[in-house]
C-alpha positions as CSV (number, residue, x, y, z in Angstrom):
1,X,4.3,13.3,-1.1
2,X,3.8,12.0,2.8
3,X,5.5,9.5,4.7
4,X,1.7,8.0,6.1
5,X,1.8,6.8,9.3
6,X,-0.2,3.5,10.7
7,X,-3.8,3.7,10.8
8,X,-4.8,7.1,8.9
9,X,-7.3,6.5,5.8
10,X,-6.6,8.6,2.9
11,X,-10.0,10.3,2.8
12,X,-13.1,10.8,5.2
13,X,-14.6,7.4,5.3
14,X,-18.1,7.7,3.7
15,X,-19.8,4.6,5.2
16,X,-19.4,6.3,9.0
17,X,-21.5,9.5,7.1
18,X,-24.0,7.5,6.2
19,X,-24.3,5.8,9.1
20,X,-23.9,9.1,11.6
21,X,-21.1,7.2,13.4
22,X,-18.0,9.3,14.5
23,X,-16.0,10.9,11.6
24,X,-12.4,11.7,11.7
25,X,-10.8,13.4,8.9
26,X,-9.0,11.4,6.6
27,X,-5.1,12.4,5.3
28,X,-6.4,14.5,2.6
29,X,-8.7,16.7,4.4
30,X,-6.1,17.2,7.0
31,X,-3.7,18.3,4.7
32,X,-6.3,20.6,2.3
33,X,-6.9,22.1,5.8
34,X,-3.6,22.6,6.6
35,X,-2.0,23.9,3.5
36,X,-5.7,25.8,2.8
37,X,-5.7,24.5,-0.7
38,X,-7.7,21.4,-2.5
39,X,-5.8,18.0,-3.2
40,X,-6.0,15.5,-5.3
41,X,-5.1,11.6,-4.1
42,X,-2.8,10.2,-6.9
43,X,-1.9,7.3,-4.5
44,X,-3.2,5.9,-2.0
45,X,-2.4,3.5,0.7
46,X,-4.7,1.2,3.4
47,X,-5.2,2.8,6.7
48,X,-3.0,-0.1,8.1
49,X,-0.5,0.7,5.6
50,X,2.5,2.8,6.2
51,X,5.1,5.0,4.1
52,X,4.9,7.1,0.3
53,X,1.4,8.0,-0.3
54,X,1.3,11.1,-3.1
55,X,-1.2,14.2,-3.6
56,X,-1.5,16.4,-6.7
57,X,-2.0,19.9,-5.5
58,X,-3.6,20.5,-9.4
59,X,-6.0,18.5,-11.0
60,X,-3.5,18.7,-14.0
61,X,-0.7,17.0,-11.7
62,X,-2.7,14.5,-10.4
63,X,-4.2,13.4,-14.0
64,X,-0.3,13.3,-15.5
65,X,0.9,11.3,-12.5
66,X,-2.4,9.0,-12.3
67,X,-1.9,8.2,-16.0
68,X,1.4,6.6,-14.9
69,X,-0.5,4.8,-12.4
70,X,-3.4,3.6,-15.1
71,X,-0.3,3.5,-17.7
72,X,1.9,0.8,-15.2
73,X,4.8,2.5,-15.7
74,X,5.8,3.3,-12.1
75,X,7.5,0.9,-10.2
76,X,6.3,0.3,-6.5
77,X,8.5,-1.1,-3.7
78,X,7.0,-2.2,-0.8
79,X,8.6,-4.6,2.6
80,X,6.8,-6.8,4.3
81,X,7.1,-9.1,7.4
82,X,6.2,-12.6,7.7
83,X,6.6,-14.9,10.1
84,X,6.1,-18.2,7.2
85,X,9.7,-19.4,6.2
86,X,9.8,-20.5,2.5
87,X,11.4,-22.9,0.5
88,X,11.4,-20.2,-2.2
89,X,14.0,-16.9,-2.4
90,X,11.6,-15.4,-5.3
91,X,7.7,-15.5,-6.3
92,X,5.8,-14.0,-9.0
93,X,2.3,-14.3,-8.7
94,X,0.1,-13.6,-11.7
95,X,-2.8,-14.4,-10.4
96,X,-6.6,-12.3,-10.5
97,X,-8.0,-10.7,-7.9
98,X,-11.7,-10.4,-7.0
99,X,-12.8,-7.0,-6.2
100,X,-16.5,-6.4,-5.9
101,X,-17.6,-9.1,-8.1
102,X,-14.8,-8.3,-10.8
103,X,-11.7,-10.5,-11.3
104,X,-8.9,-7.9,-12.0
105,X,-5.6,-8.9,-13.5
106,X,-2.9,-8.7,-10.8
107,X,0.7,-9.4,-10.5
108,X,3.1,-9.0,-7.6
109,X,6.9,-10.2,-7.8
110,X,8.2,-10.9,-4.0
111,X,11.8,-11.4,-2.9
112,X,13.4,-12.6,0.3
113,X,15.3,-10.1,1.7
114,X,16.7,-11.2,4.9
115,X,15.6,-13.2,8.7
116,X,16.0,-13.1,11.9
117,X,14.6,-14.1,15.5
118,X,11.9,-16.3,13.4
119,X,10.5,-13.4,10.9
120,X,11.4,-12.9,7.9
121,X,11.5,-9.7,5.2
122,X,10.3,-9.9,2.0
123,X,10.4,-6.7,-1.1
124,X,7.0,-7.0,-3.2
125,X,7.0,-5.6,-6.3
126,X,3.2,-4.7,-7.7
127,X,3.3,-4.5,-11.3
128,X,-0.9,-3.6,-10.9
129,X,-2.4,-2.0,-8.3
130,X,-5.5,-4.2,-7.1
131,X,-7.0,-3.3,-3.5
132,X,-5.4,-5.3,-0.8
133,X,-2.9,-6.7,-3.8
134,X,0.7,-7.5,-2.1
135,X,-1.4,-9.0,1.6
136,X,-3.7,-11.6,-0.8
137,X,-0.7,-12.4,-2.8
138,X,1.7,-12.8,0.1
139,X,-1.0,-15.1,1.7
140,X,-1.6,-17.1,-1.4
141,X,2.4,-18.2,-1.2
142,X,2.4,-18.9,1.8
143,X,3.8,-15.2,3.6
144,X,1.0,-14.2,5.4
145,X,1.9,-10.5,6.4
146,X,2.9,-10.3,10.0
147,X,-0.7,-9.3,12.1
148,X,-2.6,-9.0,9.1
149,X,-5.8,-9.0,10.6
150,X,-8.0,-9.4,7.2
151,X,-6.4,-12.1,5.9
152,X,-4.0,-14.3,8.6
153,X,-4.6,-14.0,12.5
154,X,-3.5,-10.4,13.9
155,X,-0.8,-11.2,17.1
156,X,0.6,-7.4,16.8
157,X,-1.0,-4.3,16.6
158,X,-0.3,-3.1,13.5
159,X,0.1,-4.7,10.1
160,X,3.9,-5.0,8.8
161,X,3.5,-3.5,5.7
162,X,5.6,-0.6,4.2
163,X,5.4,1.1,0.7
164,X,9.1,1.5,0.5
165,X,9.6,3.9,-2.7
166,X,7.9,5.2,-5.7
167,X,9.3,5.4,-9.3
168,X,7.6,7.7,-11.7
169,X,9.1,7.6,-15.6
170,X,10.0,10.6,-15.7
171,X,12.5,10.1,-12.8
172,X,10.9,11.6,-10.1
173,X,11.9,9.1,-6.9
174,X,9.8,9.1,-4.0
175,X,11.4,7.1,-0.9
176,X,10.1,6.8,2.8
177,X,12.8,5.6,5.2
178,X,11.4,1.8,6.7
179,X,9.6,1.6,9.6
180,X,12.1,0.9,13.4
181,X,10.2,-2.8,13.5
């Protein structure tokens, strides 16, 4: 497991291959490189996306812990910053996402936790793991994510969004301390 910083992808991205642009290695290579073994990505987090991103160093590892992924039986805590007040302490949106011309079942639970200085911090809750899940949810009530460039106008230079902790079945607990902002 790795606390990710901002703006790291989780692999080599394959479009700037195939188009000859400039690669950089993503997370994974750096860390096959460094350890001088092969990994396997079990979670993975957008390259604006900071905190618990996990690696199987076995292809026997990673299938167990993926299946607890595939099986949604790990709970995900992520924070998030908004500058949107609500009305509402609490959201749980069940609604589909579209993901290259597939609506997936998705479902996110987010809760207020605190404000101050006209932001506020919110805990989502994924109970499915859809690309770009908690920031399409969090727009769709109304809580943009603070300099979300994608999907609300981007004032900061990176996105506020932090996977907070990881909770495997089997009790394994994965936490990454939040972010100084």
């Amino acid at each position: 497991a790795i606390d990710k910083s901002y703006g790291f992808n989780a692999h080599t991205n394959d479009s700037k291959l195939e188009h000859g642009d400039a690669i950089e290695d993503g997370l994974i290579e750096i860390y096959e490189k460094q350890l001088g073994q092969k990994l396997h990505i079990i979670h993975r987090l957008d390259q604006t996306t900071t905190g618990v991103m996990i690696f199987g160093k076995t292809q026997d590892t990673a299938k167990k812990y993926k299946e607890f992924f595939y099986d949604r039986e790990v709970k995900k805590n992520y924070l998030f910053i908004t500058k949107n007040k609500s009305a509402q302490q609490t959201y749980v949106m069940d609604q589909p996402i579209l993901h290259k011309g597939k609506e997936l079942e998705a479902k996110t639970e987010l809760k207020f936790l605190n404000s101050s200085s006209g932001f506020s911090l919110w805990q989502a809750n994924p109970y499915t793991g859809r690309n770009h899940q908690i920031r399409i949810h969090a727009k769709v009530a109304g809580l943009c994510i603070y300099s979300d460039s994608k999907y609300e106008s981007a004032t900061n230079s990176f996105l506020c969004l932090h996977n907070l902790q990881i909770k495997f079945p089997n009790g394994l607990i994965i936490r990454s301390e939040p972010p100084a902002y």
